[in-house]
PDB file of N, H, CA, C and O in Angstrom:
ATOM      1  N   UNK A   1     -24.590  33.699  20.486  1.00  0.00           N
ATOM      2  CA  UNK A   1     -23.635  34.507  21.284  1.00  0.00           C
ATOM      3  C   UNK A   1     -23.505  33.901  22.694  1.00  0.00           C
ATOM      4  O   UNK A   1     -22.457  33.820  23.335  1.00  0.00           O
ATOM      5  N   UNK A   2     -24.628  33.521  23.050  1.00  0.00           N
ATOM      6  H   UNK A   2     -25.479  33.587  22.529  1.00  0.00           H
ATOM      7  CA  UNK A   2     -24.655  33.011  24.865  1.00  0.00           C
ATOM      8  C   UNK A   2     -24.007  31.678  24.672  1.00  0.00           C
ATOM      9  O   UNK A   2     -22.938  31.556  25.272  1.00  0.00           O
ATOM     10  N   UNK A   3     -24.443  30.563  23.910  1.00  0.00           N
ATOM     11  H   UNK A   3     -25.311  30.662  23.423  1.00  0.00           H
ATOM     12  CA  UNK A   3     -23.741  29.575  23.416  1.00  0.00           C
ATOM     13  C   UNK A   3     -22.461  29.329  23.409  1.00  0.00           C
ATOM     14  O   UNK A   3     -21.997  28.451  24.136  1.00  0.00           O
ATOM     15  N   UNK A   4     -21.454  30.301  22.327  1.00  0.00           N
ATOM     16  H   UNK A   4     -21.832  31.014  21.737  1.00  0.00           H
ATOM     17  CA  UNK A   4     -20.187  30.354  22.372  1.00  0.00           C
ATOM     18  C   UNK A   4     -19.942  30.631  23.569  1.00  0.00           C
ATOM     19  O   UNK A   4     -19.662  29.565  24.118  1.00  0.00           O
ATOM     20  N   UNK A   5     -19.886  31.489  24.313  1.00  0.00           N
ATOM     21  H   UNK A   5     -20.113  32.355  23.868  1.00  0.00           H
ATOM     22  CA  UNK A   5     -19.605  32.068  25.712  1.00  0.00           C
ATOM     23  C   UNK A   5     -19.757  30.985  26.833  1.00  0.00           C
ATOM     24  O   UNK A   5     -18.888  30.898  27.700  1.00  0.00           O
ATOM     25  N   UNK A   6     -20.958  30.072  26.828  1.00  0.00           N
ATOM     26  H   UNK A   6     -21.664  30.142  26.123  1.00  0.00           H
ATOM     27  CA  UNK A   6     -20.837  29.041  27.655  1.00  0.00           C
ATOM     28  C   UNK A   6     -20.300  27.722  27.203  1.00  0.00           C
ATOM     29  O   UNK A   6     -20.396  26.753  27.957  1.00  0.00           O
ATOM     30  N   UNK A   7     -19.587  27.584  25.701  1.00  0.00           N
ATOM     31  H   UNK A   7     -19.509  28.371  25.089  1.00  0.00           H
ATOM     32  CA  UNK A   7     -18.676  26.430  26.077  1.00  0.00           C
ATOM     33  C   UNK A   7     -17.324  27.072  25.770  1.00  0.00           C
ATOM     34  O   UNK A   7     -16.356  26.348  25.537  1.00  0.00           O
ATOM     35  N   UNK A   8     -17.222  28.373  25.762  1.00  0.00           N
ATOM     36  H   UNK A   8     -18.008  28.962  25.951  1.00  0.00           H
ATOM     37  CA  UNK A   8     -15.896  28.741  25.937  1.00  0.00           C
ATOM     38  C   UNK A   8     -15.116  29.068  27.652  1.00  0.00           C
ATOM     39  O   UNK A   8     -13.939  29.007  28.008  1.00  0.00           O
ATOM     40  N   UNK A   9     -16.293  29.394  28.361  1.00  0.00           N
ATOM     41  H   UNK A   9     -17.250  29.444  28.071  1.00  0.00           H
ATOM     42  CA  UNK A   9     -16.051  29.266  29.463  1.00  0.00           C
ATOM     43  C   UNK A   9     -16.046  27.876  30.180  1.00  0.00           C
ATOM     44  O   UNK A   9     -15.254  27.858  31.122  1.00  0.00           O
ATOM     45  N   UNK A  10     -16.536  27.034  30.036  1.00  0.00           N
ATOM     46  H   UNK A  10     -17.180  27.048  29.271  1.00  0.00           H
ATOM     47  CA  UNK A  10     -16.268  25.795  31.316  1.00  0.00           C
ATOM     48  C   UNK A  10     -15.093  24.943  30.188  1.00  0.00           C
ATOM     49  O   UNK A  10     -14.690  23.932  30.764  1.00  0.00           O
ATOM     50  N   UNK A  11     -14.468  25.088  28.786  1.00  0.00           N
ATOM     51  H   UNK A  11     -14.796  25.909  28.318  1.00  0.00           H
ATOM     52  CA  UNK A  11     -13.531  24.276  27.860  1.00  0.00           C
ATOM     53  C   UNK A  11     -12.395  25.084  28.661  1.00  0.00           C
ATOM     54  O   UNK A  11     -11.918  24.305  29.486  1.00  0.00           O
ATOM     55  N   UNK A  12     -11.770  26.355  28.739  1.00  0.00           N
ATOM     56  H   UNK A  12     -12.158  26.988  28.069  1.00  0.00           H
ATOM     57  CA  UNK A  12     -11.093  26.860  29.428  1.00  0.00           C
ATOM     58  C   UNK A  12     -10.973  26.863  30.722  1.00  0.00           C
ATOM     59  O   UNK A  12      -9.912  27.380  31.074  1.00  0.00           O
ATOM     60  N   UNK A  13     -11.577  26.526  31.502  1.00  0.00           N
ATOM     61  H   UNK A  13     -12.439  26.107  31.215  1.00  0.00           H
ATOM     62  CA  UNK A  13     -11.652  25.745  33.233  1.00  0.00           C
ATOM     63  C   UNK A  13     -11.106  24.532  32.757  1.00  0.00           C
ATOM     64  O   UNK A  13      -9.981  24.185  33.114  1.00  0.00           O
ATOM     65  N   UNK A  14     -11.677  23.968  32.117  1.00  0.00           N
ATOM     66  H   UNK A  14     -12.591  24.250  31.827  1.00  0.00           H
ATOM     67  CA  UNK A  14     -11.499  22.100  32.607  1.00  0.00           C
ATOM     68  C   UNK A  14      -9.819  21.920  31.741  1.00  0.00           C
ATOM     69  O   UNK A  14      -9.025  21.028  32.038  1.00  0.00           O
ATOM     70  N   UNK A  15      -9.557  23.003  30.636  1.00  0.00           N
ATOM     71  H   UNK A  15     -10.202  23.728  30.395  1.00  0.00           H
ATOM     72  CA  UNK A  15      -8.005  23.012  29.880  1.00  0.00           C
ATOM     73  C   UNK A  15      -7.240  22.850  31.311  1.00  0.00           C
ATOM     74  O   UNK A  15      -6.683  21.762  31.458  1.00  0.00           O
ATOM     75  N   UNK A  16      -7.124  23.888  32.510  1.00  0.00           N
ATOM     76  H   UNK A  16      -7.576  24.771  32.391  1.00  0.00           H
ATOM     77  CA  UNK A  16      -6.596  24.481  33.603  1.00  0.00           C
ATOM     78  C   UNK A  16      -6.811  22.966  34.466  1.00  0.00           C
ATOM     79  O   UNK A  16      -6.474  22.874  35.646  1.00  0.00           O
TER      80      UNK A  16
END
């Protein structure tokens, strides 16, 4: 769960 959440958060920054 923490996993998904931390490469879904910095893949969606670096998309931007």
């Amino acid at each position: 769960m923490l996993m998904s959440r931390n490469v879904l958060v910095p893949l969606a920054r670096r998309n931007k």
